[in-house]
C-alpha positions in Angstrom: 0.0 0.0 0.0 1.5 3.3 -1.1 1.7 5.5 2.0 0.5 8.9 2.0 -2.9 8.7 -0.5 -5.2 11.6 -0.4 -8.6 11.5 -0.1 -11.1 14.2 -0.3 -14.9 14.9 0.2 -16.5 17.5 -1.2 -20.0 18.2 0.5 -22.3 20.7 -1.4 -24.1 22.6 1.7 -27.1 23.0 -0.8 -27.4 19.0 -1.0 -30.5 17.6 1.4 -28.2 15.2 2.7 -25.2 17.7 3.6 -25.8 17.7 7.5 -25.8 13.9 7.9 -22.6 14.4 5.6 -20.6 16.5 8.1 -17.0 16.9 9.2 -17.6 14.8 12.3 -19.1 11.6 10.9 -16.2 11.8 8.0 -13.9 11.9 10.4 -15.3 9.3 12.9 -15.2 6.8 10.0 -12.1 7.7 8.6 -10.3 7.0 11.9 -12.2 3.5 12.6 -11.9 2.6 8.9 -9.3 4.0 6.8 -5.9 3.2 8.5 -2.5 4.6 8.2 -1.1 6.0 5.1 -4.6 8.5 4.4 -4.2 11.8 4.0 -8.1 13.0 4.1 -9.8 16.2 4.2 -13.6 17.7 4.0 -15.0 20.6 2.8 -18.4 22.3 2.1 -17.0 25.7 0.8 -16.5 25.6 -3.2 -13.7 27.4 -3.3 -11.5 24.6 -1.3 -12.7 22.6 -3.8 -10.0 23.1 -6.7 -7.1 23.1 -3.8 -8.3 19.6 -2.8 -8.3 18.3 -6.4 -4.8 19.3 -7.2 -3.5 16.5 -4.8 -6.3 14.0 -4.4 -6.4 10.6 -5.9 -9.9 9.4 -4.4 -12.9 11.9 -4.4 -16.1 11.3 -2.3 -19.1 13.9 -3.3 -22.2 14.8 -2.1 -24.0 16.5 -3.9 -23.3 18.7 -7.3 -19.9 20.3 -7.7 -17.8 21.8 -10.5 -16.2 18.8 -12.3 -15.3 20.5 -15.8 -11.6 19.9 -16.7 -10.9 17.7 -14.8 -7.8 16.4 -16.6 -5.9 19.7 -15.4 -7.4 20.6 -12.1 -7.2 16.7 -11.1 -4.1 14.9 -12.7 -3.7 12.5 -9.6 -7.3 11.4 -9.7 -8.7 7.6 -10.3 -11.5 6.9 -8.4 -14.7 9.3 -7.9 -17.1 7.7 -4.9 -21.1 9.5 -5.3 -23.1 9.6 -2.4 -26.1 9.0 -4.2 -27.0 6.5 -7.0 -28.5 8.9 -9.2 -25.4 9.8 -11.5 -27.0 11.2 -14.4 -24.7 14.7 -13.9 -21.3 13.2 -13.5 -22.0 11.1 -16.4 -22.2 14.7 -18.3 -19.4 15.8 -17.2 -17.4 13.7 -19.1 -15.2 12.0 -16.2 -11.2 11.6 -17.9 -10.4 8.1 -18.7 -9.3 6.2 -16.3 -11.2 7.4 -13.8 -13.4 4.7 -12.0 -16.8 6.5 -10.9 -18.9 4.4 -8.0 -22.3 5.5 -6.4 -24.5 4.0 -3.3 -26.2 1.2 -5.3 -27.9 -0.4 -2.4 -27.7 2.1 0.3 -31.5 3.0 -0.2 -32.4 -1.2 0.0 -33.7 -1.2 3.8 -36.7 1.9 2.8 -37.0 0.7 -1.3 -38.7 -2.8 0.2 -40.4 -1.0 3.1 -41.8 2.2 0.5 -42.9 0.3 -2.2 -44.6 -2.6 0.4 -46.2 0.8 1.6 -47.2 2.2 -1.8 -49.1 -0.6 -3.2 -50.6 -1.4 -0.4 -52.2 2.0 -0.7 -53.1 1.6 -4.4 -54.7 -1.9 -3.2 -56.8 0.1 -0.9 -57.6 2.8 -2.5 -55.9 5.5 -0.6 -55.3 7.7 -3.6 -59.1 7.5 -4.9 -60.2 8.0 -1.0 -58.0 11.4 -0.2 -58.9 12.5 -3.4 -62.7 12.2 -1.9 -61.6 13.5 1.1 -60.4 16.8 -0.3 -63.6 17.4 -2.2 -65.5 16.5 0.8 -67.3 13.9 -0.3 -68.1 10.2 1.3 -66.9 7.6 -1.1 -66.1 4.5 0.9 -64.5 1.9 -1.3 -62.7 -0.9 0.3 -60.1 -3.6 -1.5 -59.2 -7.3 -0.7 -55.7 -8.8 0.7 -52.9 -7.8 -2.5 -52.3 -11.9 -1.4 -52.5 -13.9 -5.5 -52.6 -10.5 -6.7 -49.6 -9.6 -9.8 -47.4 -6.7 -9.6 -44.8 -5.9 -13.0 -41.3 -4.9 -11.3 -39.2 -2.8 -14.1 -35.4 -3.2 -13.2 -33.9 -5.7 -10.7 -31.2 -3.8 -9.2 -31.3 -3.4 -5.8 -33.9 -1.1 -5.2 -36.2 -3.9 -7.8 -34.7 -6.7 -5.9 -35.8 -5.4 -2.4 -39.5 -4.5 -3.6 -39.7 -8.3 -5.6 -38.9 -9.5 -1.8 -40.9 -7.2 0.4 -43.9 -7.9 -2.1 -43.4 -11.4 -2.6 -43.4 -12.1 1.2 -47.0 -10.8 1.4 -48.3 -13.7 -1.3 -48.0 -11.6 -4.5 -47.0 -12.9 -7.6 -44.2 -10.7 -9.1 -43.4 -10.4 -12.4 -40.2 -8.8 -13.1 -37.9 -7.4 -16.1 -34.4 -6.0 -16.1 -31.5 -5.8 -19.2 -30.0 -9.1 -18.3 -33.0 -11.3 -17.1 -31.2 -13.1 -14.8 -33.6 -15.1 -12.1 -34.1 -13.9 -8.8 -35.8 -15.9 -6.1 -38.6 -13.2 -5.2 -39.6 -13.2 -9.3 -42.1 -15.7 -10.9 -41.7 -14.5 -14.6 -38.2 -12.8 -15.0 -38.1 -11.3 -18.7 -35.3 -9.0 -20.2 -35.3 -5.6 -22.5 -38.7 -4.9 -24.6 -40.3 -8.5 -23.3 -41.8 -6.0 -20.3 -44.3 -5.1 -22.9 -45.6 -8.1 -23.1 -46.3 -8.5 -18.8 -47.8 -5.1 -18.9 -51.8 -6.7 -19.5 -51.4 -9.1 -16.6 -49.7 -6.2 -14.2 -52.3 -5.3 -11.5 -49.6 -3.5 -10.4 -46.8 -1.4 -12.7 -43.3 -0.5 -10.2 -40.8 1.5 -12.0 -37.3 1.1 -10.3 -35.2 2.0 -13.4 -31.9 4.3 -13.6 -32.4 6.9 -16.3 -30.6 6.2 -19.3 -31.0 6.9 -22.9 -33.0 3.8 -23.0 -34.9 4.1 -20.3 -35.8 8.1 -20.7 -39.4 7.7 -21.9 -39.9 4.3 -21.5 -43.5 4.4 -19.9 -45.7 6.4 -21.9 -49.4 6.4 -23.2 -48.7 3.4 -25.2 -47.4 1.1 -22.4 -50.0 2.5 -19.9 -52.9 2.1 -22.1 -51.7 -1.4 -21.8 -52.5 -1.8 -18.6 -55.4 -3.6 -16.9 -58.4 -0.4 -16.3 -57.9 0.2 -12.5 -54.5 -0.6 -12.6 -51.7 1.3 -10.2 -48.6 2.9 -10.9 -45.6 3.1 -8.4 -42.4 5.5 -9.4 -39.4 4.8 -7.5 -36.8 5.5 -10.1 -36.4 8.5 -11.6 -39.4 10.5 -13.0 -38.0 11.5 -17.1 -38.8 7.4 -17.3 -42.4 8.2 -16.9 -44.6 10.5 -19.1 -46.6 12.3 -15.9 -48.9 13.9 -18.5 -49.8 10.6 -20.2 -50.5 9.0 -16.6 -52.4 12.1 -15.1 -54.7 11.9 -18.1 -55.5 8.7 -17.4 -56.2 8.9 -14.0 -58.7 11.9 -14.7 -60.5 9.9 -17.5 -60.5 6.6 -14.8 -58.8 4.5 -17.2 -56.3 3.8 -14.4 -57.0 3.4 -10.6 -54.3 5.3 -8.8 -50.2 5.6 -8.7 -47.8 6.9 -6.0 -44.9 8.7 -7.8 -41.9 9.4 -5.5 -39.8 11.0 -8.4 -41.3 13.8 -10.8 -39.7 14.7 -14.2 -39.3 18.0 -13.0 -37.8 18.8 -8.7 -38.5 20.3 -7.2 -42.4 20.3 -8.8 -43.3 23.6 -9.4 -46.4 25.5 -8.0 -49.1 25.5 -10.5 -47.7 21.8 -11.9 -51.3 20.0 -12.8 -50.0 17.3 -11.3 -50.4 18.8 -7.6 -54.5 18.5 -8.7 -54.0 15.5 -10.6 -57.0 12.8 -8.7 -56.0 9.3 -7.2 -52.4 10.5 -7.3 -50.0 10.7 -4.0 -47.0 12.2 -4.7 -43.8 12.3 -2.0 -41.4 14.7 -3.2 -38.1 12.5 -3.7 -37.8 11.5 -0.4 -39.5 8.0 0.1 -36.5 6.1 0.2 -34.2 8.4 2.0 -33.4 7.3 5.9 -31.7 10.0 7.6 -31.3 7.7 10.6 -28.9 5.5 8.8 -27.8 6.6 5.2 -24.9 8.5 5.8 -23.3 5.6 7.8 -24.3 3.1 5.6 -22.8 4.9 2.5 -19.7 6.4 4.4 -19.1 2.6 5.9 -19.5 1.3 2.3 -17.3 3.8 0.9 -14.5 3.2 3.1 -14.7 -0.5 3.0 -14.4 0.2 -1.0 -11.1 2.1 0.4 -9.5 -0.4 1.7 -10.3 -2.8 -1.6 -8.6 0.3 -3.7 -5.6 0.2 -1.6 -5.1 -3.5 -1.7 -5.8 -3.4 -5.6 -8.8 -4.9 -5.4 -11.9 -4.8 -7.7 -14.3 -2.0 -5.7 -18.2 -2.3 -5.5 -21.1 -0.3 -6.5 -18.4 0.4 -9.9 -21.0 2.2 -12.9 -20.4 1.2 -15.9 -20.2 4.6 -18.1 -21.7 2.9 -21.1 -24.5 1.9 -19.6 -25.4 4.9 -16.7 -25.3 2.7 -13.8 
């Protein structure tokens, strides 16, 4: 191990998660985990920012920051560590080659099983159609069955896909499932791969969207694959809202062509004001924050990001690596 590598996080004080992403926690972990040999430093003021990159080899962010030539201000870098999985904006910046760029694939798994359990559980019962009652003062009792037998369409098995197939599973559904590769997984009764999702879409009481944006996945639900969904069928977004056409789903929950959906990512975030969706009827929206744990993330990803440390130093193959080809 070559003594002396520097590491550096970079925490933008704008970021939601910057106060679980402090100095103190940083440095708590670094000491338990990181061992001799680290030279580490934090910062949440930009203009540290290009003094740290001059020297450092490893980078942890959280949050946006200025990554444009990167070549020149960063000559010693190789790895980049994202506190988020969502790396749509480093993926723009054009990272140098060479660079290895990781995220916190996973981190969100323990609230992903417990959110989407919660969310169509609340499509089975009708909570969306019964607070949209509710707000227009009118008694409209409507009551479901168990979602036991019942099937739900899981789009992308990663880990957030993998933890709803098993929290969903375990209450008697039968879950469908489709992802790139199509490999099996042991929560999935029908595993298909690519465009074969299209096909599961008439049997999917049930439509979950855990997908990282992509240029294949940017628009991938639209009025075409809703309209082939059974009527009275729910939507659940847990991936990132551009996958989605919002317009195409709002205008079929105002003409009742589907029963409800629970969308925890919008195409456009913060959503603003006069956004029809805010009025849109059997729709719950939670703004980007379903799967977020402020109790645990920040350990979970700073423990996962220094265990990936230790595999760097030793020159071995790091987790949670995104392949730049394929955006995740």
């Amino acid at each position: 191990m070559a003594p002396g590598l520097r590491i550096h996080a970079q925490v933008n004080p704008a970021s939601p998660q910057a106060a679980e992403f402090d100095a103190a926690r940083w440095g708590r972990l670094l000491a338990e985990m990181a061992g001799p040999g680290v030279v580490a430093t934090h910062a949440t003021d930009p203009a540290a920012f290009d003094a740290a990159l001059a020297e450092a080899e490893v980078l942890f962010l959280c949050g946006p920051a200025a990554l444009h030539d990167l070549p020149r201000r960063a000559p010693r870098l190789r790895w980049i560590s994202y506190s988020s999985a969502g790396v749509e904006w480093l993926l723009k910046a054009g990272l140098p080659p060479g660079v290895t760029l990781t995220n916190a694939s996973g981190t969100h798994v323990p609230k992903a099983a417990e959110y989407s359990l919660a969310a169509v559980l609340m499509l089975n019962n009708f909570i969306p159609a019964l607070v949209t009652a509710q707000r227009a003062h009118r008694w409209a009792p409507r009551s479901g069955g168990t979602v036991a037998g019942k099937r739900v369409l899981i789009l992308g098995m990663g880990a957030l896909g993998g933890a709803a197939a098993d929290a969903l599973a375990a209450q008697g559904m039968v879950v469908l499932g489709n992802s790139q590769s199509g490999r099996p997984h042991p929560s999935v009764m029908e595993m298909t791969r690519g465009e074969g999702f299209r096909a599961q879409l008439p049997r999917a009481e049930f439509l979950l969207i855990a997908l990282p944006l992509t240029p294949a996945t940017h628009g991938l639900i639209g009025r075409a694959e809703l309209d082939l969904l059974p009527p009275q069928a729910g939507v659940v977004n847990i991936g990132r809202g551009e996958i989605l056409d919002a317009d195409a789903l709002a205008a079929k929950l105002r003409d009742g062509s589907l029963g409800g959906a629970v969308l925890d990512t919008l195409p456009r975030e913060p959503l603003p004001a006069d956004s029809p969706l805010w009025d849109t009827p059997n729709l719950i929206i939670t703004p980007h924050c379903g799967l977020y744990d402020p109790t645990a993330y920040a350990e979970r990803c700073l423990r996962a990001f220094f265990a990936n440390l230790s595999r760097f130093r030793g020159g071995e193959a790091l987790h949670q690596v995104v392949c730049l080809d394929r955006g995740y």
